[in-house]
N, C-alpha and C positions, 0 to 999 in steps of 0.2 A: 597543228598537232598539239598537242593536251602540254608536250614540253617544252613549247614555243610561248606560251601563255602568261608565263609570268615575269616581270618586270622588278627586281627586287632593288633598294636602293641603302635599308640599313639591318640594323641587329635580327636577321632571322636562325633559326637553327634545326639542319635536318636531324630528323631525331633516331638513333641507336636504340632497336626495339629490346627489351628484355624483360621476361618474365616478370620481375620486381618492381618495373617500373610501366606497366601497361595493362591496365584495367578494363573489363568488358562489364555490360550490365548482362546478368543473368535470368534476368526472370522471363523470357520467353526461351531457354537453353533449351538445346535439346542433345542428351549425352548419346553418341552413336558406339564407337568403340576408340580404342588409345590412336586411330590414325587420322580423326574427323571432328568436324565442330559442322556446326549447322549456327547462321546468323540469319535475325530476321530482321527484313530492310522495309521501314515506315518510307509511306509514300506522302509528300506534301506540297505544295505551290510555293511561290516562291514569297507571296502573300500571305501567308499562315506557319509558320515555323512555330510549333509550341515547347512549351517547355523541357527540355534536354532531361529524360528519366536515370534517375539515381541509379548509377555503378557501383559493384561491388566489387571487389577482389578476385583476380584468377585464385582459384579454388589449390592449395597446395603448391606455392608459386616455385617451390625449390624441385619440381620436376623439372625432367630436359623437355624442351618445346615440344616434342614429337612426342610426347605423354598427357600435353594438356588437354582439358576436356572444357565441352559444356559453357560455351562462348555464344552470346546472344550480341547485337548490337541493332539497332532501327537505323533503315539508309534514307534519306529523305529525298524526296524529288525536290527539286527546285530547277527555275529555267534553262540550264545548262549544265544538269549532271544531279548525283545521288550523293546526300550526305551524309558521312558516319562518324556520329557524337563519339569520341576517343576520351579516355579517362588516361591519363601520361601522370606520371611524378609517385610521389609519397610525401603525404596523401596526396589521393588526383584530383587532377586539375580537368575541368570537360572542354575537351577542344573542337570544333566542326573541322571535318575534314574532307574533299569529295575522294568518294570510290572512282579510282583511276588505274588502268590496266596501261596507260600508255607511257611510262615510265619505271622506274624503282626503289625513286626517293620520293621518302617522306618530311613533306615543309610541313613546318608551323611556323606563325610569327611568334616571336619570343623575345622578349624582356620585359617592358613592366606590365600592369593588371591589363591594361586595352591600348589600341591601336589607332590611329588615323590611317583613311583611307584616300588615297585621291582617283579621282573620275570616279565616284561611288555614288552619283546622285542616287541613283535607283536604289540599292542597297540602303543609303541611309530614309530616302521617303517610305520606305516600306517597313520602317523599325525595324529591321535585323542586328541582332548582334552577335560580336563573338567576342573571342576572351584571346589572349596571349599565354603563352607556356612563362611562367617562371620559375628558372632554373634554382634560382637559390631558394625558391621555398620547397624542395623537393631532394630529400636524403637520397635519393637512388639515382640521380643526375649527375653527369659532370661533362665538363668540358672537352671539347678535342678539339684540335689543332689543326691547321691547313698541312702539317706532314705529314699526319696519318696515312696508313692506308685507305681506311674508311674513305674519307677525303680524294685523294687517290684513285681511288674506283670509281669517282667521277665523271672529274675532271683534272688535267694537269694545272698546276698552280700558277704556271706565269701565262696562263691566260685572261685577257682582261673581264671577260664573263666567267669567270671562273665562280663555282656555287659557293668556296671558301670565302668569294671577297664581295663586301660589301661596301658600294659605292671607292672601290677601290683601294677597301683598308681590310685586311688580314682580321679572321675571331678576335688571334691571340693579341696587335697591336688595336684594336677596336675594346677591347675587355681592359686593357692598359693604359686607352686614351695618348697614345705613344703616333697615334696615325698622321706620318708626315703632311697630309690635305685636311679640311676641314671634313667633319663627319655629323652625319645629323643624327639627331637626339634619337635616344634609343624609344624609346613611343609613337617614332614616326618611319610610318612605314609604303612605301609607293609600289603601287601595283596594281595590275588589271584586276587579280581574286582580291576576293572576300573573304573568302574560305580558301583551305590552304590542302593538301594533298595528301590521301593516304594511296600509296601507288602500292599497286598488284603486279608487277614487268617480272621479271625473269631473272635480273640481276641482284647478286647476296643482299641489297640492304632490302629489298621489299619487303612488305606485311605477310606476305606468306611466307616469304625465304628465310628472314629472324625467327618466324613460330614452326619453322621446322616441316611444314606443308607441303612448298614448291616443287617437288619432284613426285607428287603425287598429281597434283589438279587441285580445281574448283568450278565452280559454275552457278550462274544465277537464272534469276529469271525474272527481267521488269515486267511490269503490272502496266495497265494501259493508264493513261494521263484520267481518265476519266475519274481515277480512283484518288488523286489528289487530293490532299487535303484531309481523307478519310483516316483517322487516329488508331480506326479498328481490326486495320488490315496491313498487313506487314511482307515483305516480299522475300524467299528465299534466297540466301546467299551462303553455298553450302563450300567447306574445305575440305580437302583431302581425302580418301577411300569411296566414302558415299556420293562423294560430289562426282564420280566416274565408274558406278557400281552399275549393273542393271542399266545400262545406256546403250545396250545394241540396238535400239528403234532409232537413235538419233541418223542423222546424213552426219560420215563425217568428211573431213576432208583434212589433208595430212596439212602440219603445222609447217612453215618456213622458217628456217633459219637465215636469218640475215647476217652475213659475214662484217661489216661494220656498224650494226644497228641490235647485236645478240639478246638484250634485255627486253625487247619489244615482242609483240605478236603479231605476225604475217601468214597469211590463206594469198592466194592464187585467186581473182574472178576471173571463170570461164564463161561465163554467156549471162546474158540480160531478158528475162520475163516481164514483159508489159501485159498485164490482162493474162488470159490463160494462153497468149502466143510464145513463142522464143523470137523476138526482136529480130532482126535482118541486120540490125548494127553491129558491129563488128568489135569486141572487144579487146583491145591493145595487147600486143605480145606482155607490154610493162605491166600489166595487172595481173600477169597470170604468174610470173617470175622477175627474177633479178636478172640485173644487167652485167656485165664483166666487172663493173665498178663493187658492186651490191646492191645499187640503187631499183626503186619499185617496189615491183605489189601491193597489197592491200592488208595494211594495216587495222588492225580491230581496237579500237580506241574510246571505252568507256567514260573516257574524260573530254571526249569530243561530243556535243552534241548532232552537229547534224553529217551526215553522208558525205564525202566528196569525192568526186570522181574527178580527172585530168580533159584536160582539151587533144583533140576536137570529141570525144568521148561524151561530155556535157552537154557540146551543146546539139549534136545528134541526136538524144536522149528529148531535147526538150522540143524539139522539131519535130519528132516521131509522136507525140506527147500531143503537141498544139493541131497536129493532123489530124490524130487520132478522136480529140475531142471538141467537138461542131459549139460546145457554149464560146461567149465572150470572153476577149480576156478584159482583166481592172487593172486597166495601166497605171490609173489612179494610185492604189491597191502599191502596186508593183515599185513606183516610185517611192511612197511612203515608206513602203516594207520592206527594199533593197532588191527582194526575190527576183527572179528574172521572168518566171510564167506565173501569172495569178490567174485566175477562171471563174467568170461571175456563175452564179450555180444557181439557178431557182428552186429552192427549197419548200416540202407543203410544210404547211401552218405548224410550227411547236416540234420543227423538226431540224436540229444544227450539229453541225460538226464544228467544237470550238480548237482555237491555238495559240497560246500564249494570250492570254487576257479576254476580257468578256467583249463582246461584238456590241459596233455602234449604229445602232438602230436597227436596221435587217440585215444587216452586213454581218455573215458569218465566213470564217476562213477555214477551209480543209488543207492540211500539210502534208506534202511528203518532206519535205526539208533535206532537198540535196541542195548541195553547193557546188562551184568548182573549187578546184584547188589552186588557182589563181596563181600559178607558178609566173615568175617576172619575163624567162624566156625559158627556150625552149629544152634549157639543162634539169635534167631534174634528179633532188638528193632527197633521199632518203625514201619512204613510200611514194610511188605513184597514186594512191587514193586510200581514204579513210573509211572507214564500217564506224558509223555513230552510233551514240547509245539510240536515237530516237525509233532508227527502221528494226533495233531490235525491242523493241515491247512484244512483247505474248510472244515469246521466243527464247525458249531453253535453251544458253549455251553453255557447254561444256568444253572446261580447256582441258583436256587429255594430256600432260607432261609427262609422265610416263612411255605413254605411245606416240608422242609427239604431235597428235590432230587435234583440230577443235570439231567439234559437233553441234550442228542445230536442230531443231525439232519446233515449230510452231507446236502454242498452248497456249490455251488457259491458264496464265499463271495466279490469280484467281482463286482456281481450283487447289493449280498444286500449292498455294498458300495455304489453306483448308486444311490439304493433305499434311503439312507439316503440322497444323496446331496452331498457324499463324495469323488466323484469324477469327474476331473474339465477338461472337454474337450477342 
């Protein structure tokens, strides 16, 4: 899960959204009316990240949130998730941040100009960079404390992964250098990301819950991988009124409330289509509902990339899978790759389906990219199985909060890029 991901060990700070201090680039805006914004989200590999285009100002920053208009932002693809260049402070600072629905805190790292990473070969072989938040060059920042509520709404404080303390030492005795253990320099920063989190969840601190949104919806729509890398083409990621207007074509299916998981978003999987059949396997009571605990179902997790589904649910799937298709499998393949089923494909001449990186020699790879969820025994907290960003490309979803469902629609998103204006011929 998207909030299991991160490893933090010194000076980071989640960041308190306000009008004054959160800048959007405008030049692809599209004003709809005072309950809606329309974002356009750049698609790119994890290989090519170009230059972060100039932000401007929300437009009249001293409206209430629920007034602002005319928010543009580019999401980028990269290998495990979409990224959204964030403009923070006064004046702003450009921060990379992944679009993420599976929480509703937003991390930055924060304190001086950049950052060390550790286990970041790939990151750093590939040139990427990012930048840190600094607070003190920015008039509309300030500090808060591990009392707060903000804080609070987290997590409780005498927990030892508590999100107020790093490496064990409190904001406030970290900012004071007062911290009874030794603490690392504020430049150094450990962690699995790179990039750091703008979460869309459900609870008050999210990106839509600060601008005043979240109790209407939103909805996106990824672009297929093929469109990586493409500068010209931009994918919608629409807020509030319009993001759930005109959506009776969608399937919906009513939303889950998770009684100790409430920030999150949960659907119900009722049955499994392979090919144009309905599958003979049998989908687990736990994916369809919660348990007496709250635990289960199927969480929708934008910050996950790939699918996962629970045992023995997986590996029935890949049995019915390996039955179903008479090619080879590349154990080879398999080993290298982690994946559990690979399938040598003979392919005609100039004709491939690429996945994560360019194929070596004739070797090309098709993904579906599930996983299990590799639970240690057989208790299981929190979702029974995850909805990755990967199985939704060309797939309109709308989160309905209002009516409480989400809705899907297979699409061209492509097209409905076009149809916003989102794409520049």
């Amino acid at each position: 899960m998207a909030a299991h991901l991160i490893t933090i060990a010194t000076f980071l700070l989640f960041i308190l959204l306000t009008a004054s201090m959160f800048n959007f680039n405008q030049t692809l805006a599209k004003e709809r009316n005072h309950n809606s914004m329309v974002l356009g989200m750049a698609q790119y590999s994890k290989n090519s990240l170009p230059p972060i285009p100039r932000a401007s100002r929300i437009r009249n920053s001293s409206k209430k949130p629920s007034e602002i208009l005319d928010m543009m932002e580019p999401l980028r693809e990269i290998t495990n998730g979409y990224l959204i260049p964030l403009n923070l402070g006064s004046p702003p600072q450009v921060i990379q941040v992944y679009m993420d629905t599976g929480s509703d805190l937003t991390w930055v790292p924060c304190g001086n100009v950049s950052f060390d990473c550790i286990e970041c070969d790939e990151y750093r072989n590939n040139k990427l960079t990012t930048a840190a938040f600094s607070p003190s060059f920015s008039s509309s920042s300030s500090r808060d404390l591990c009392g707060s509520s903000f804080c609070n709404d987290i997590h409780s404080s005498d927990s030892d992964y508590d999100t107020c303390t790093m490496a064990g030492c409190s904001l406030a005795t970290l900012v004071k250098s007062t911290c009874p253990r030794p603490c690392p320099l504020f430049a150094y920063t450990m962690g699995l990301r790179t990039h750091w989190d703008c979460r869309f969840g459900r609870g008050t601190l999210s990106l839509p819950s600060q601008l005043g949104f979240l109790k209407i919806g939103f909805s996106y729509c990824f672009l297929s991988f093929k469109f990586a890398n493409n500068p010209n083409i931009f994918q919608p990621l629409v807020v509030g009124d319009v993001a759930i207007s005109s959506k009776d074509n969608l399937q919906f299916t009513p939303m889950l409330r998770s009684p100790i998981y409430p920030n999150l978003y949960y659907i119900g999987l009722e049955a499994i289509t392979i090919g144009n059949v309905v599958s003979a396997i049998k989908v687990p009571l736990n994916l369809r509902e919660f348990d007496s605990r709250g635990n289960g179902a199927m969480m929708i997790d934008s910050g996950t990339t790939y699918t996962h589904l629970p045992e023995p649910l997986y590996s029935q799937i890949l049995s019915f899978l390996q039955s179903a298709i008479t090619y080879p499998r590349a154990k080879d393949v398999e080993m290298r790759s982690g994946f559990d089923l690979v399938i040598n494909l003979a392919l005609p001449s100039r004709e491939s389906f690429l996945c994560h990186g360019a194929p070596s020699e004739s070797t090309v790879v098709k993904c579906l990219l599930f996983q299990s969820m590799d639970n240690e025994d057989d208790n299981i907290y929190g979702p029974a199985g995850v909805f990755g960003s990967f199985q939704q490309q060309n797939v309109e979803v709308v989160y309905d909060l209002e009516q409480e469902r989400v809705g899907f629609q297979p699409r061209d998103c492509a097209v409905a890029a076009a149809a916003q204006g989102l794409h520049k011929m």
